[in-house]
KOLTI-874325 format. One record per residue (C-alpha): x, y, z; residue in one letter. Coordinates in steps of 0.25 Angstrom, whole numbers, padded with zeros to 4 digits, always signed. Each point is the difference from the previous one (the first is absolute). Layout:
BEGIN
XYZA
...
! end
This chain:
BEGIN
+0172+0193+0048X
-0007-0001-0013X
-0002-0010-0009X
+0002+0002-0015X
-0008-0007-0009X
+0002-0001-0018X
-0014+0005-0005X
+0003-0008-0013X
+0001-0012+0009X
-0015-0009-0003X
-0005-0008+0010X
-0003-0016-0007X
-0012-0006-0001X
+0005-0012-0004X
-0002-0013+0006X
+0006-0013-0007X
-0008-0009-0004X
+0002-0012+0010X
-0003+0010+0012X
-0014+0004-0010X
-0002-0015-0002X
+0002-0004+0015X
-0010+0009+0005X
-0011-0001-0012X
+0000-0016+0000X
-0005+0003+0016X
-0013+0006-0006X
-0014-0007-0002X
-0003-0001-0013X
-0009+0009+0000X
+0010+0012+0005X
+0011-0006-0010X
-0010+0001-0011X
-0002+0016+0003X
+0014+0004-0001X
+0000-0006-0013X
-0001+0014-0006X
+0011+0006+0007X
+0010-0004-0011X
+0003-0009-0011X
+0009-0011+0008X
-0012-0001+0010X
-0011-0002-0010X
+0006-0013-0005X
+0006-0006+0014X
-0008-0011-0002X
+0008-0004-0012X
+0011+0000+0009X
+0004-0013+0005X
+0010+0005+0009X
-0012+0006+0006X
-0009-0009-0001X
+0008-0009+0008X
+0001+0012+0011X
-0014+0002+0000X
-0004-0014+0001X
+0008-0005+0012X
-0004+0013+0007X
-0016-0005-0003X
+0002-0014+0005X
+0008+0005+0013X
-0010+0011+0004X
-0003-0002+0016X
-0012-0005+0004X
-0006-0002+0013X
+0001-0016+0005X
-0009-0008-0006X
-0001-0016+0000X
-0002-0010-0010X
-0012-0010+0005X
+0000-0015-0009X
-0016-0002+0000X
+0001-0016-0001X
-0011-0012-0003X
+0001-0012+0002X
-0010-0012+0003X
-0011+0009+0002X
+0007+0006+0011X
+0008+0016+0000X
+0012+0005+0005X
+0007+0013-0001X
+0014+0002+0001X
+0007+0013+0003X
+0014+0004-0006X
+0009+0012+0004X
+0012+0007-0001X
+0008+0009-0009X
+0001-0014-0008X
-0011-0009+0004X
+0010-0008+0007X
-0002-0015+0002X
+0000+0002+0015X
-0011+0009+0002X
-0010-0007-0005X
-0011-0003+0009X
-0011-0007+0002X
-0013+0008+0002X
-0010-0003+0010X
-0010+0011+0000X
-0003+0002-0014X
-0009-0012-0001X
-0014+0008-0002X
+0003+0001-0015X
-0008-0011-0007X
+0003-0007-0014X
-0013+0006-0006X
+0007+0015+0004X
+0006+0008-0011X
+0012+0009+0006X
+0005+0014-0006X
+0016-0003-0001X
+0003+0011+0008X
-0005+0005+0013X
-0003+0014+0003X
+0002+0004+0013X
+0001-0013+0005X
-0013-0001-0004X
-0004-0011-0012X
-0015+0000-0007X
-0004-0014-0004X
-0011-0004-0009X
-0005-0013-0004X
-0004-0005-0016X
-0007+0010-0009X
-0013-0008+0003X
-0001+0006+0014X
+0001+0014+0006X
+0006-0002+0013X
+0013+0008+0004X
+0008+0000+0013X
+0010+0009+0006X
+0011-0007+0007X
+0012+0004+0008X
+0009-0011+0004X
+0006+0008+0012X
-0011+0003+0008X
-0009-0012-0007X
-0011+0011-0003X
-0011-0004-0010X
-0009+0007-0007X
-0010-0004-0008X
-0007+0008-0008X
-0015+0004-0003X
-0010-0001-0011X
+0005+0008-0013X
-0010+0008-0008X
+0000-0011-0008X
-0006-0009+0010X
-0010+0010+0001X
-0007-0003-0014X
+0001-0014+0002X
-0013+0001+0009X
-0008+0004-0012X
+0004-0011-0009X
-0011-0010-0001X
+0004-0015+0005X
-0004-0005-0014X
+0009+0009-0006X
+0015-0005-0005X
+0010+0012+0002X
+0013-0001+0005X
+0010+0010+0009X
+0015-0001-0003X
+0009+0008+0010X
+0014+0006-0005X
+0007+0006+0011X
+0009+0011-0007X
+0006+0006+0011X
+0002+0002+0015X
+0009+0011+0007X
+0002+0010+0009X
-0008+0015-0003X
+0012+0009+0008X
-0008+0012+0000X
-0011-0003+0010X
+0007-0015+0005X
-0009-0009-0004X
+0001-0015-0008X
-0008-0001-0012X
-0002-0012-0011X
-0004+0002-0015X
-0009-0010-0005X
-0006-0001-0015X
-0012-0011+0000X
-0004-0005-0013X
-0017-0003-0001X
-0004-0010-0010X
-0015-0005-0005X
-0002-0013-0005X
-0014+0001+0002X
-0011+0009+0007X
-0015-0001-0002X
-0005+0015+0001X
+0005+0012-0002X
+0014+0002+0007X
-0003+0013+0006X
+0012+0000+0009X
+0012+0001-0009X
-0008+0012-0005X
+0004+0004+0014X
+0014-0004-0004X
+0002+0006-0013X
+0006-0011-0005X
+0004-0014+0003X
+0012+0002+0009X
+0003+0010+0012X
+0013+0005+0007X
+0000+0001+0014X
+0009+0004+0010X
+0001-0003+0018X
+0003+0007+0010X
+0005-0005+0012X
-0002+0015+0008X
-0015-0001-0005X
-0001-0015+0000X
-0007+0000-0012X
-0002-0001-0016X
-0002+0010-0010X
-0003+0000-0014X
+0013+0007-0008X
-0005+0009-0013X
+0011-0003-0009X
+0002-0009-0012X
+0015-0004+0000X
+0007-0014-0005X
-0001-0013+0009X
+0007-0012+0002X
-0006-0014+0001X
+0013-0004+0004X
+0000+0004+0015X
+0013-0007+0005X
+0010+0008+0009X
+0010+0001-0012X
-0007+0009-0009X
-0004+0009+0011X
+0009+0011+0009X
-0002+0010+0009X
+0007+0013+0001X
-0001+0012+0007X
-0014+0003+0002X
-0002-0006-0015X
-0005-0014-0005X
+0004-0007-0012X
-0004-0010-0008X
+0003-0008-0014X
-0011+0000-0010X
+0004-0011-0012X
-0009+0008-0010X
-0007+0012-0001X
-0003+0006-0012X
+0009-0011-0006X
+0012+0005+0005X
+0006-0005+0015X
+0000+0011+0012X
+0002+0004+0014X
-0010+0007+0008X
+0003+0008+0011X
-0011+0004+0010X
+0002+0010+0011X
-0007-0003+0012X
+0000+0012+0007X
-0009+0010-0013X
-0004-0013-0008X
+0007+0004-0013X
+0007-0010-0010X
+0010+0000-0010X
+0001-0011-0010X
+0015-0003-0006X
+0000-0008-0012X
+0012-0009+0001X
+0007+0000-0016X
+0006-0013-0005X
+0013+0007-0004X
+0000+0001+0016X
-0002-0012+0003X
-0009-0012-0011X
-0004-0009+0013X
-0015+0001-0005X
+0003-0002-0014X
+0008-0013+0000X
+0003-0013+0010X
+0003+0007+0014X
-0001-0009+0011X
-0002+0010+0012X
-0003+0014+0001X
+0004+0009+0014X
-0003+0013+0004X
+0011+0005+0011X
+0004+0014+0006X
+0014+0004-0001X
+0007+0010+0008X
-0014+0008-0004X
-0002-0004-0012X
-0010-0011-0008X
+0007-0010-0006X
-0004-0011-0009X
+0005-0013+0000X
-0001-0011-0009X
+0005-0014-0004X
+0002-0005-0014X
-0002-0014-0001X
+0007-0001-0013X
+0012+0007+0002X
+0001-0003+0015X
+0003+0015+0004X
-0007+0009+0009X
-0004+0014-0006X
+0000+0014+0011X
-0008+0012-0005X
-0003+0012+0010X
-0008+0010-0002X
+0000+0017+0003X
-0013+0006-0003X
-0013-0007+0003X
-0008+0003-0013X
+0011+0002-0008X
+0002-0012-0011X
+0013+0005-0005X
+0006+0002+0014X
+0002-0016+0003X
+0016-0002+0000X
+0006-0014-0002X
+0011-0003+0008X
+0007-0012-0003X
-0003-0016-0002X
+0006-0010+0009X
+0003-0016-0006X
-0001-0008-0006X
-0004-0009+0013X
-0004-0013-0006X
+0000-0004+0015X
-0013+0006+0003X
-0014-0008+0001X
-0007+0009+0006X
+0001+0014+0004X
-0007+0006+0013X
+0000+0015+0002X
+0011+0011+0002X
+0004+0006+0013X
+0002+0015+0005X
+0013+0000-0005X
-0001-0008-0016X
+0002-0012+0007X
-0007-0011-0009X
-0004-0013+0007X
-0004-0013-0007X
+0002-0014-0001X
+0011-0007-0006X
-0001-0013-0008X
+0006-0007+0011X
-0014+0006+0009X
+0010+0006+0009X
-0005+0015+0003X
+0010+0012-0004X
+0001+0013-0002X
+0008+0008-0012X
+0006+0013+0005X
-0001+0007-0011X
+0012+0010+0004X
+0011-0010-0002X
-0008-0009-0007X
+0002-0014+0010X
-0009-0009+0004X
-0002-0002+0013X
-0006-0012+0008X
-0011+0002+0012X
+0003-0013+0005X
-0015-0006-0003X
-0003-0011-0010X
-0014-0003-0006X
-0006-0013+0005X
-0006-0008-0011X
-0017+0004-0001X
+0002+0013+0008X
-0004+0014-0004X
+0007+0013+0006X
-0001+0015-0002X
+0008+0011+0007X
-0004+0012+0005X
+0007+0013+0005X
-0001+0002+0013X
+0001+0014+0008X
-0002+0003+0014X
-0011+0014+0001X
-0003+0009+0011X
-0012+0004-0005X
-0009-0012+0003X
-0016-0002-0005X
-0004+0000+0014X
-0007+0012+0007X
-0004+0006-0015X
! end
């Protein structure tokens, strides 16, 4: 039996554009931004605010491992922590927690943990860093830095200060090993004699980087931006990569991006046509990570909207994207900090604390109210195999 086929019969390559849109709106930005060359209807999907919406709701449900939400909260001098969980942070699953009380006031957490594994660092004025990880209750502290070191030549007559700007902490994947960025700022006010030891520095600040395989301190030769905001919501990590806001650097703002495993960088400035937050009265700034992308997001006091940029390229000014602006919420006192999935948390101006799933848009209780003269912060939280112990 044979088959007979028309040789003028051509096989289709055609795909409708729903099926093309389905599967392209899947892609981190970064891939989506690659096939933009492969025809004309591609290279303007961002245009597309069918699309739009099919990429967005795809970013914002991406599947990411368990993580819970822990409420930081002080109140008469005294701290407690509060763990929420579930696919909505339901009311009912909030808990109590009894065995994160080695944190205290004077500690400054990263807003995520890594691992399971926190670094905590106390004020600028003092160089002190721990490891921390809740589940096994493991503490590290850290050695003296390198810039401990030069203290020891500096006469007691002498007024110089150190300030300590923690910039990053992560996990270096290619040889399993925590690491923290830290930029130190040297300042003289006086100093009789000559000052010989910032000679040694070449100049008056240092970078310097730990780790915890070596347990020790090492001076970085590299000259990248800083932060001398070093809170959790302006810094993320990512895949073996640390980022960090800068507010100014060569008069425009920028994200640096430093690769823990062959200590490169890229800096990314950040265009006001993206996103103005450091150009007019923004209230909050956030870094987040969303479905593996570096997100930006902002709140505008004035208009009462958020504002959600990602970005593709590290290095790469013109490769920020802006997704859409959520609001007005004339609701919101205070915003927090975004969870793995877009989810915003602040405080409303009745103090109860809720969350805004950016996906539909609703605004959704947690079941908590601030106490009047009481201070809170969350924290994502994230159970790790790969404990600080034995390294």
């Amino acid at each position: 039996m044979t088959t007979a086929t028309n040789e003028n019969e051509k096989v289709s390559n055609y795909m409708p554009d729903e099926i093309s849109y389905s599967i392209l709106s899947k892609l981190p930005l970064k891939s989506l931004k690659r096939f933009e060359c492969v025809q004309k209807s591609w290279s303007i999907l961002f245009e597309n605010h069918h699309f739009m919406n099919m990429f967005c709701d795809n970013l914002l449900s991406y599947s990411d491992p368990p993580t819970s939400l822990i409420l930081r909260v002080f109140k008469n001098r005294k701290q407690l922590f509060y763990s929420f969980s579930g696919e909505r942070f339901e009311n009912n699953n909030k808990v109590k927690l009894l065995d994160w009380s080695y944190p205290c006031e004077n500690y400054i957490f990263g807003s995520r943990s890594i691992n399971g594994t926190f670094c905590l660092h106390g004020s600028v004025d003092y160089s002190e860093i721990v490891l921390w990880t809740p589940a096994t209750q493991t503490r590290k502290l850290l050695p003296d830095s390198v810039a401990e070191s030069f203290k020891m030549f500096i006469p007691d007559e002498a007024d110089v200060s150190f300030l300590y700007h923690v910039q990053g902490f992560g996990f270096d994947r290619v040889i399993n090993d925590y690491k923290v960025i830290r930029y130190v700022g040297i300042y003289v006010d006086s100093y009789p004699g000559d000052e010989d030891w910032l000679e040694d520095l070449d100049s008056d600040h240092l970078w310097e980087i730990y780790s915890l395989r070596s347990n020790s301190w090492r001076k970085l030769h590299v000259d990248m931006p800083y932060t001398l905001q070093c809170y959790g919501d302006t810094q993320v990590y990512m895949d073996g990569v640390c980022h960090w806001l800068c507010e100014h650097y060569n008069f425009e703002p920028c994200l640096v991006s430093f690769y823990l495993s062959n200590e490169e960088f890229f800096v990314t400035p950040i265009p006001s046509d993206v996103d103005d937050c450091f150009h007019v009265n923004v209230s909050w700034i956030n870094l987040a990570v969303l479905n593996e992308s570096i997100a930006l997001i902002s709140y505008h006091t004035e208009t009462t909207t958020f504002h959600i940029s990602i970005l593709s390229e590290f290095g790469m000014k013109e490769s920020w994207t802006k997704l859409f602006i959520a609001g007005p919420l004339p609701c919101v006192e205070r915003p927090i900090i975004v969870g793995t999935k877009g989810e915003i948390f602040f405080i409303r101006k009745d103090e109860e604390l809720v969350w805004l799933d950016l996906s539909t848009q609703m605004i959704r209780e947690l079941g908590y109210k601030r106490e009047p003269y009481t201070r809170l912060w969350i924290i994502i939280y994230k159970d790790g195999i790969l404990s600080i112990e034995g390294q």
